[in-house]
N, C-alpha and C positions, 0 to 999 in steps of 0.2 A: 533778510532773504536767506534762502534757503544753500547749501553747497552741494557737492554731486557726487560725494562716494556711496550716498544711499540709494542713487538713483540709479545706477549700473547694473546691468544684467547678475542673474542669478536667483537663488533662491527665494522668494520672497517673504518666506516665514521658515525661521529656522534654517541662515547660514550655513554651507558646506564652505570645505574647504576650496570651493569651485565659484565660490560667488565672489564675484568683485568687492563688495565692499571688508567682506574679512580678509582677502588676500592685502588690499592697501591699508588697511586698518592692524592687521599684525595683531602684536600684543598690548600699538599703543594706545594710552587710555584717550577717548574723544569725550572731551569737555564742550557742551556745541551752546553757544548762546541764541536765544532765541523770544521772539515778542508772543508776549503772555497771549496773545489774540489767536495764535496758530497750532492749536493743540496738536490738529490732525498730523503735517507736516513732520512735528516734532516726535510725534510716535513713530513715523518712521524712519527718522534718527533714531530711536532707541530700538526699532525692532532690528530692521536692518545694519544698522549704524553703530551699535553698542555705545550710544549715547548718554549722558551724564547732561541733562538741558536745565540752561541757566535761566529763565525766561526774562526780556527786560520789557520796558513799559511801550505803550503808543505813543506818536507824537502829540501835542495840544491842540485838541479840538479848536477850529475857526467857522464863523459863521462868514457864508459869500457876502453876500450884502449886495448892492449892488453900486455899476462903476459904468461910465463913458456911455455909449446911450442908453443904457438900460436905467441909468440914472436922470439923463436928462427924459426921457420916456416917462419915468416915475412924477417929475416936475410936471411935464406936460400935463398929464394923466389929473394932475391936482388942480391947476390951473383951468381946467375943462368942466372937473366937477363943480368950481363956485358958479360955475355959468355955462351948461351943458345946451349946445344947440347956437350958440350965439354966432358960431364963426366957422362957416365951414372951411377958411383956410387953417385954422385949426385942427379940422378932423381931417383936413390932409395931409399935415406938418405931421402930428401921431400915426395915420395910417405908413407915409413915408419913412420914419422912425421904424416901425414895425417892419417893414419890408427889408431895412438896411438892415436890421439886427438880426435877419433871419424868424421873427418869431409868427410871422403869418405861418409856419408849418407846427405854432403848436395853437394858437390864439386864430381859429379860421375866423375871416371876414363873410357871415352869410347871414340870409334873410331869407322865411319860411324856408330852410332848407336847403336854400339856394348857395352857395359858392360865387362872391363877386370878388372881381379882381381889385387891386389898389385903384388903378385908373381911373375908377366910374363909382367911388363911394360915395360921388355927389347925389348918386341913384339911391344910396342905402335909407331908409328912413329913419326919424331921430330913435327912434324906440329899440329899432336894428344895432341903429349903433352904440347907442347906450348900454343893450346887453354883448355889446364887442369891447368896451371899455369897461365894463365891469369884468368880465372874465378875463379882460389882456392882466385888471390890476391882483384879481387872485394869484394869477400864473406870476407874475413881478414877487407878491410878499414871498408864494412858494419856492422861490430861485433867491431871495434873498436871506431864507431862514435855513437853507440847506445845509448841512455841514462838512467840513472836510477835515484832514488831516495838514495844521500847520507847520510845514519844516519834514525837522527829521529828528528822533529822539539823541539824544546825548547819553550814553550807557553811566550811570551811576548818578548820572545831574538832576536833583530836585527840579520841580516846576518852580516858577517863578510865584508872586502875587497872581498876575495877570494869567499865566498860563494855569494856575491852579481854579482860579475863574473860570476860564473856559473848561474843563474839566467838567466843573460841577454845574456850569449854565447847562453842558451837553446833556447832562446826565438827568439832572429833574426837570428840565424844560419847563412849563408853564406853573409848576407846581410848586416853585420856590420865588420870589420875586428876584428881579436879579443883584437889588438894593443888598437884599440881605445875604444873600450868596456872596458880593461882596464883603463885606462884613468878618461872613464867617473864612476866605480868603485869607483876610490880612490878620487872621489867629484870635478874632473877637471869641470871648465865649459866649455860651450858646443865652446865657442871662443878660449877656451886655448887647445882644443884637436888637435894634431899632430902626421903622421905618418911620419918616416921617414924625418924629418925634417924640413915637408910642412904640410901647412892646409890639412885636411883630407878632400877629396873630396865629400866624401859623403853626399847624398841630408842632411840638416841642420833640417828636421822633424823627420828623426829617429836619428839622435841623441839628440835632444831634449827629443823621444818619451825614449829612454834609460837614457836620464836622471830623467823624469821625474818618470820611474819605480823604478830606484834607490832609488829616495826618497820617494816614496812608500812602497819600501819592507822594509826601514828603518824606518816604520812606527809601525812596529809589536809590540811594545808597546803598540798599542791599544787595543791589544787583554785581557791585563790585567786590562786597563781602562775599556773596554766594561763590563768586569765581574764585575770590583766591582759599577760600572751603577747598574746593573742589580740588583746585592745582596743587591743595594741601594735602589730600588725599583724605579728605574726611567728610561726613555727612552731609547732605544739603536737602533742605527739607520739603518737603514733598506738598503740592496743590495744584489743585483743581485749573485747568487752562480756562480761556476766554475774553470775553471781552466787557469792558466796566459797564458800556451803557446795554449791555443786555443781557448778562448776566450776575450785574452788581459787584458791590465790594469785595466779595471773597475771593477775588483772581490779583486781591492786593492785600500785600506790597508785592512788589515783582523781584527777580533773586532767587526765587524757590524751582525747585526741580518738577514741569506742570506732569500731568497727567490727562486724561480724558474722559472717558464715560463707559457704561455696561453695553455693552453694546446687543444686549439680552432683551433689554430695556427699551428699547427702538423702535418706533416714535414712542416718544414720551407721553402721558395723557394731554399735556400742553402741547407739548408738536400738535398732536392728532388734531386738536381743535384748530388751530393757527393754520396748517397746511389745507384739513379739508375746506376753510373756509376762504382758503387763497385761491384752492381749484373750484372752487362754484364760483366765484369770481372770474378767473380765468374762461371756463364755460361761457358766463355769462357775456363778457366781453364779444368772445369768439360768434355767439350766436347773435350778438348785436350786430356784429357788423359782416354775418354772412348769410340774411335772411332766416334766420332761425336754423341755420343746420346746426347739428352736434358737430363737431372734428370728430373724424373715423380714428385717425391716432396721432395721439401728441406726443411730442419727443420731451423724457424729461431727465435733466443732466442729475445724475447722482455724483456729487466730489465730497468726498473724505472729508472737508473743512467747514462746507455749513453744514453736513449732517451735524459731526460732532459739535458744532456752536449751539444749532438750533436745537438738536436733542428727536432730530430725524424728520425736520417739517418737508425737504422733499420728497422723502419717504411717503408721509402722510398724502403730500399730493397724489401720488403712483397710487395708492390706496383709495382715495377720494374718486380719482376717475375713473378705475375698474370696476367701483361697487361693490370695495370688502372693509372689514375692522380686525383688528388682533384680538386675538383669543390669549388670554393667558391661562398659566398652568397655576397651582398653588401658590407658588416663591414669586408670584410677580412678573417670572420673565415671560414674553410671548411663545408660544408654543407656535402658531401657524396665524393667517389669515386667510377668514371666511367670509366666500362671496355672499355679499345681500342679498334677498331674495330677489327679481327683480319688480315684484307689484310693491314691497317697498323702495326699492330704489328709485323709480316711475320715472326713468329715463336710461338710454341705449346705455352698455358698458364702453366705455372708450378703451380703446387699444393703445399700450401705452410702449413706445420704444425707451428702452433703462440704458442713455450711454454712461455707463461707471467709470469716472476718473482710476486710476492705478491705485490710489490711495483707499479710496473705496471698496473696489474690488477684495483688496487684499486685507482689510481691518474689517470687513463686515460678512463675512463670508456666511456666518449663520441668517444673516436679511437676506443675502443674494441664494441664498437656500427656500426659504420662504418666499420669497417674490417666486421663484420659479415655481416651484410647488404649484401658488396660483395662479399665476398665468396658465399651469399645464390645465389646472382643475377648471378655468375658464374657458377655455380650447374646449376643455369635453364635455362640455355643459351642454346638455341637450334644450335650446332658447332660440328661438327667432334669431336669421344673421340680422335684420334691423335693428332688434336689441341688443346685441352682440357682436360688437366691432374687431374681438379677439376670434371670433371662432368664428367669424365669415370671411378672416385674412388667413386663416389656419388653413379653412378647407380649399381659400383660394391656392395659395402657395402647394396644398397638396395635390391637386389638378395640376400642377406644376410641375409634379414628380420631386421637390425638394423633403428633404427631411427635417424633424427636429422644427417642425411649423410653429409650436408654440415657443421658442427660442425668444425676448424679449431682453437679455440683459445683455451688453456687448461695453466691450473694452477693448483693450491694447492687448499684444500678445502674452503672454503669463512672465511676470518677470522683466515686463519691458511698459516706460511709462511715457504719455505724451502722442499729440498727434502729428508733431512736424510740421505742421500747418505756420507755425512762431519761426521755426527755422527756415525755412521757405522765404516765409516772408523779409525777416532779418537778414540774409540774403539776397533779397533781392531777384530770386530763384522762382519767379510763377509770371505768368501770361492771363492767367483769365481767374476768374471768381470758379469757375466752373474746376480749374483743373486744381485748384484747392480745397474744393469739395471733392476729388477723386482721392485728394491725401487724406484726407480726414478719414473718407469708406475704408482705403486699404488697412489703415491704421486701426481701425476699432472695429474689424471684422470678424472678432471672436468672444464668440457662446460661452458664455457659464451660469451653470447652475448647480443640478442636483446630477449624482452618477454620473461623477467622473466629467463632467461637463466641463473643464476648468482650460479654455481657452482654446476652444477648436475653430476652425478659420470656416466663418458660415457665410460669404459677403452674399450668396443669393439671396439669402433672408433679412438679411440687413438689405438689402436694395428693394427688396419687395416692400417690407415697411416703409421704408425712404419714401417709396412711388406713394406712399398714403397718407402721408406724414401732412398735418394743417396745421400744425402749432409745434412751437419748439418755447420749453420754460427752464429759464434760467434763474437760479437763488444767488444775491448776491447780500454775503452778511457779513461786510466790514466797509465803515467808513474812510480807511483808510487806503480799503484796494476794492476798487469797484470797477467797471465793465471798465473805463477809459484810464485805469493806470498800471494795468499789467498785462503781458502776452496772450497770456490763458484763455482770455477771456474769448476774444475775438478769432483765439485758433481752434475752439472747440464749439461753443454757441453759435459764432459765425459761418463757421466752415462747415459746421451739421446742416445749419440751413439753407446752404449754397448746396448742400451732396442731398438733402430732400429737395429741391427745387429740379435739381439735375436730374434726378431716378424719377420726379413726373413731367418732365419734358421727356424725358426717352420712353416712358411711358403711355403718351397721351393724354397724359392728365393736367397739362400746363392749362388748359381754359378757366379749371376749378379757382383759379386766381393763388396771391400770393401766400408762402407760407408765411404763418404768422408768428411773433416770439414776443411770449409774456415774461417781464423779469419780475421778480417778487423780491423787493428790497425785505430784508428782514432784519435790519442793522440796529433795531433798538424792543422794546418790550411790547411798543403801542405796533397796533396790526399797520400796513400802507397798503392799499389796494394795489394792487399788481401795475405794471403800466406796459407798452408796448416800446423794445427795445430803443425805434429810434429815439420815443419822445426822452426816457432814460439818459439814451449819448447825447442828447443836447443838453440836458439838464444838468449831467456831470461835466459838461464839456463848459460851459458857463461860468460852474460851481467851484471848477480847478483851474483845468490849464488857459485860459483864457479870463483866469479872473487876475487882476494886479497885486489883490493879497496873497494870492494861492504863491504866484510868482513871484514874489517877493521874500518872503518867508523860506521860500523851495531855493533860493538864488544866497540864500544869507547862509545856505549848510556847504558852501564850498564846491568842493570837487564831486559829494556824494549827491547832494544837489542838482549838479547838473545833470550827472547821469541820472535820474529821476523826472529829468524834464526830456530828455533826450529820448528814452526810455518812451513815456508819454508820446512824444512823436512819431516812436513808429507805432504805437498804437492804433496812431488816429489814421496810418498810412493803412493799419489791417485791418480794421473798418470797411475801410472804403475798397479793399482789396476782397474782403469776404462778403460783403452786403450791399456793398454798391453806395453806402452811407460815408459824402462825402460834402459837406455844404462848403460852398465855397466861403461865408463869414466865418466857419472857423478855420478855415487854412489861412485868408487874410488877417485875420487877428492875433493866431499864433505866430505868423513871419512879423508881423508886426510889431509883438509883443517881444520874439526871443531874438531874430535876426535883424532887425530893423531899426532898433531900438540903438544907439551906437551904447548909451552905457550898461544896457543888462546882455548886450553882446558881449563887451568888453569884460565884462565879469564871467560870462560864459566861458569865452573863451580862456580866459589868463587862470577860471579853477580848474576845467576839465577840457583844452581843447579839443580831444578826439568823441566828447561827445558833443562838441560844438557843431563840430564838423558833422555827425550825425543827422543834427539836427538838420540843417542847410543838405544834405541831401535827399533825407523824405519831403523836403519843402520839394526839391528839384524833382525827384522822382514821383511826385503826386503829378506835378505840371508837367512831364513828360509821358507820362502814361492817362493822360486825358481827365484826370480825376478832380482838377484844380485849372482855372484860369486864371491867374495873377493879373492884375491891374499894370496901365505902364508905370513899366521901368522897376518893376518888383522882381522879374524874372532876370535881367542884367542885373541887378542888385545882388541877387542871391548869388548868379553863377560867380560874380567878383569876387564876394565873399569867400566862395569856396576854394575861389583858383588861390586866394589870399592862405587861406588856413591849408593847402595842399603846401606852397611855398614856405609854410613857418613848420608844418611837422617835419617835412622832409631837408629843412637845413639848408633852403634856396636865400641867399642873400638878395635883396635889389637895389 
């Protein structure tokens, strides 16, 4: 994780003597350690920061698998298939199953189109239900082959056997068997590898390529040589940032001092295809499920971290739905991008609102120059406003008497990062979904582009988008921190589309129905079709904090540990605080799993009480503010708890 003297007001390129982080920073040298996954961040530690970054490794990949019903669901589910039709208290025991797990909200129970409740499946016919039990057992392998982040890394500690396994199962997935990935684990050479009795068929370069990652992740040693280099006041060698399973071996060994990318270079030729082919998906989606309209304007988060992973695929998206491409200059770098005509593009241009993380803003400043350019040059495009979702919001807004109509990129104030939407929440400091979406508006109310553009406070422009806003897309490109394990996620995604939902209710536009939010996992090389946020939080919500592995592995790192699960907790509290996204299976299964439980309590509590204690309050304060109904005797359970760990911080004997 990241620390906060880079995050402090002041200059954001090029330190004065006025900016906070050189004032605390002085003359002393910052050595800052950092996970090889997070280039972005760590750039600005070194911009800001006058950083020297050590990078260390990710924890070991784990596959969810599946556990407690979703397990017995699985048995069910096989027991049905030797003899599908034979017993309808059968297909009641499974539908019951499905109801208790929560997964009727991703596996619907329906027939010609139909929607039947669990009640009346004795109505469904066997044909109905057999393609209900075929698609509950797809969604079952897809939650069981998911992957997470096991634990917490150990700074300098080699993987194990087992965790160098999972390592490399992450990495080649189906394209290695996992016999011989074993194999090459336990230091076999690449000649001695055997399945089944016989040379391993497979081509001789990946397994080479899996050996040679082996001895790389066994390299993590370095990461303690890179520091005391450093503390020595001497060299430390310079690579490329990232992450193993999507951008390969070269961001190993970890130890090295990372770096980033050109940022000239933006989208990559590979973004451009991966992103535009994520927003015709996206399109596609949208128009499925709103009789064929286009979205007038999609909101798309640009953050510093998967730009630089993916090598600009949000970018690419912004590009994809306007109906432009980069134009490069001789050297390769992009020069500008140019709208498609629109008898090639042979659909409307989408209007696209650019809310830019701080990190973004401030590392990309030649894209957030070019994005504007085209936005302005789409505004004055003389096209049908039906084809032209940009310049029938331009003219509208100008009827308005607002300036700066084609304005599309918005951030934080210059110099200032975050939406406070996390603190709010962490806190405990908000009343409605609604006045959390006023924090986010106030927060990211300023314009930048081209001429001097660089952070002027436009919020009538940004509310007018808001009011037109049908989709909000979120890139999430780490296995490690996805929408349900850190703040960010739900204070900026969430809370954008709690403040467009708000701007078309004050509007009049609340009939148009919900807005809608596509996330586009991009955590590995192979494409994932986009998914719609909630299905996303249940899938991660399954995949970690409610899985016994996840919890397990997370409970065995101590103190850091719990604050990680704690952490997660109020997560799921912001969730359901920004989107209204709060299923009651996973608030009972987390109190379950962390409070309820008397030994992974007791382990909670005895490594990190004050984030025990954390926890047992987002449990309270979900049930106190309507978001959670507790079963009996969960809600006195908890509050006991609590009064329990008030009595042991504060040094109450009984």
């Amino acid at each position: 994780m990241h620390g906060t003297a880079e995050w402090l007001p002041g200059s954001p390129l090029g330190s004065s003597a006025l900016s906070w982080p050189d004032v605390l920073h002085g003359d002393m040298p910052n050595i800052y350690l950092y996970a090889a996954n997070n280039p972005s961040e760590s750039l600005v530690a070194k911009r800001r920061g006058f950083a020297t970054v050590i990078s260390h490794n990710v924890p070991p990949y784990g596959r969810a698998g599946l556990y407690k019903q979703l397990a017995e669901l699985r048995e069910l589910l096989a027991d049905y298939r030797e003899a599908p039709g034979s017993s309808k208290d059968m297909r009641g025991t499974i539908v019951s199953l499905v109801v208790a797990s929560g997964l009727d909200e991703d596996v619907v129970l329906e027939q010609d189109g139909v929607t039947f409740d669990a009640d009346i499946v004795g109505d469904l016919s066997l044909e109905a239900f057999n393609s209900f039990t075929f698609r509950l057992t797809q969604y079952l392998q897809l939650l069981e082959g998911r992957l997470f982040s096991s634990g917490l890394h150990v700074l300098g500690k080699p993987p194990s056997r087992e965790e160098s396994l999972e390592y490399l199962a992450a990495y080649f997935g189906d394209r290695v068997p996992r016999e011989a990935l074993e194999r090459v684990a336990a230091g076999e050479s690449v000649q001695n590898v055997h399945v089944g009795g016989a040379a391993h068929p497979e081509a001789p370069s990946l397994l080479e390529e899996a050996q040679s990652i082996a001895s790389l992740l066994g390299q993590n040693g370095e990461e303690l040589r890179g520091l005391t280099r450093a503390l020595s006041g001497q060299w430390v060698q310079p690579a490329p940032g990232g992450d193993l399973l999507r951008d390969g071996p070269g961001v190993l060994p970890t130890g090295r001092n990372i770096f980033a990318l050109d940022p000239y270079r933006m989208p990559s030729p590979a973004a451009l295809l991966r992103g535009s082919r994520a927003a015709e998906s996206i399109l596609a989606a949208h128009r499925e499920q709103n009789d064929s309209a286009f979205p007038e304007t999609v909101a798309v988060n640009l953050w510093g971290l998967d730009a630089i992973k993916t090598k600009g695929e949000s970018v690419a998206i912004v590009l994809h739905l306007v109906g432009a491409r980069p134009v490069k200059e001789g050297t390769g770098r992009i020069a500008r991008f140019e709208l498609i005509p629109l008898e090639e593009l042979g659909r409307p241009r989408i209007d696209v609102l650019c809310n830019m993380s701080g990190i973004f803003r401030d590392s990309f400043q030649n894209v957030v120059e070019l994005l504007d350019d085209m936005f302005h040059r789409a505004a004055a495009t003389d096209e049908p406003e039906d084809a032209n979702f940009i310049r029938k919001h331009a003219q509208e807004m100008a009827k308005e008497g607002h300036s700066q109509t084609a304005a599309r990129l918005f951030s934080n104030p210059k110099g200032d990062y975050g939406s406070m939407v996390n603190e709010r929440v962490g806190a405990s400091n908000w009343e409605s979904g609604e006045e959390l979406g006023d924090t986010w508006s106030s927060r990211n109310a300023f314009s930048y582009g081209r001429g001097g553009e660089r952070g002027r406070a436009r919020p009538e422009v940004l509310d007018s988008l808001l009011s037109t806003t049908d989709r909000v897309v979120q890139t999430v490109d780490s296995v490690e921190y996805g929408l349900t394990d850190i703040q960010e996620y739900y204070a900026n995604t969430g809370a954008l589309r709690a403040a467009a939902e708000t701007a078309r209710r004050r509007r009049g536009r609340e009939g148009v129905g919900r807005v809608g939010c596509s996330v586009v996992e991009a955590t590995g090389r192979e494409d994932t079709p986009p998914r719609e946020l909630e299905e996303v939080l249940r899938l991660e919500y399954r995949s970690k904090l409610l899985n016994p592995r996840w919890a397990q592995a997370m409970a065995a790192q101590g103190s850091g540990g719990a604050f990680e699960i704690s952490q997660r907790m109020t997560a799921l509290l912001g969730w359901g605080a920004t989107t209204r996204f709060a299923p009651g299976w996973a608030w009972d299964q987390a109190a379950e799993t962390y409070a309820l439980d008397p030994d992974m309590a007791d382990r909670l509590r005895e490594a990190n009480p004050e984030a025990f204690r954390n926890l047992l309050r987002r449990c309270l304060e979900a049930a106190g503010r309507g978001l959670w109904t507790p079963g009996e005797g969960v809600l006195e359970g908890l509050q006991q708890l609590d009064a329990d760990m008030d009595a042991e911080l504060e040094g109450v004997r009984r």
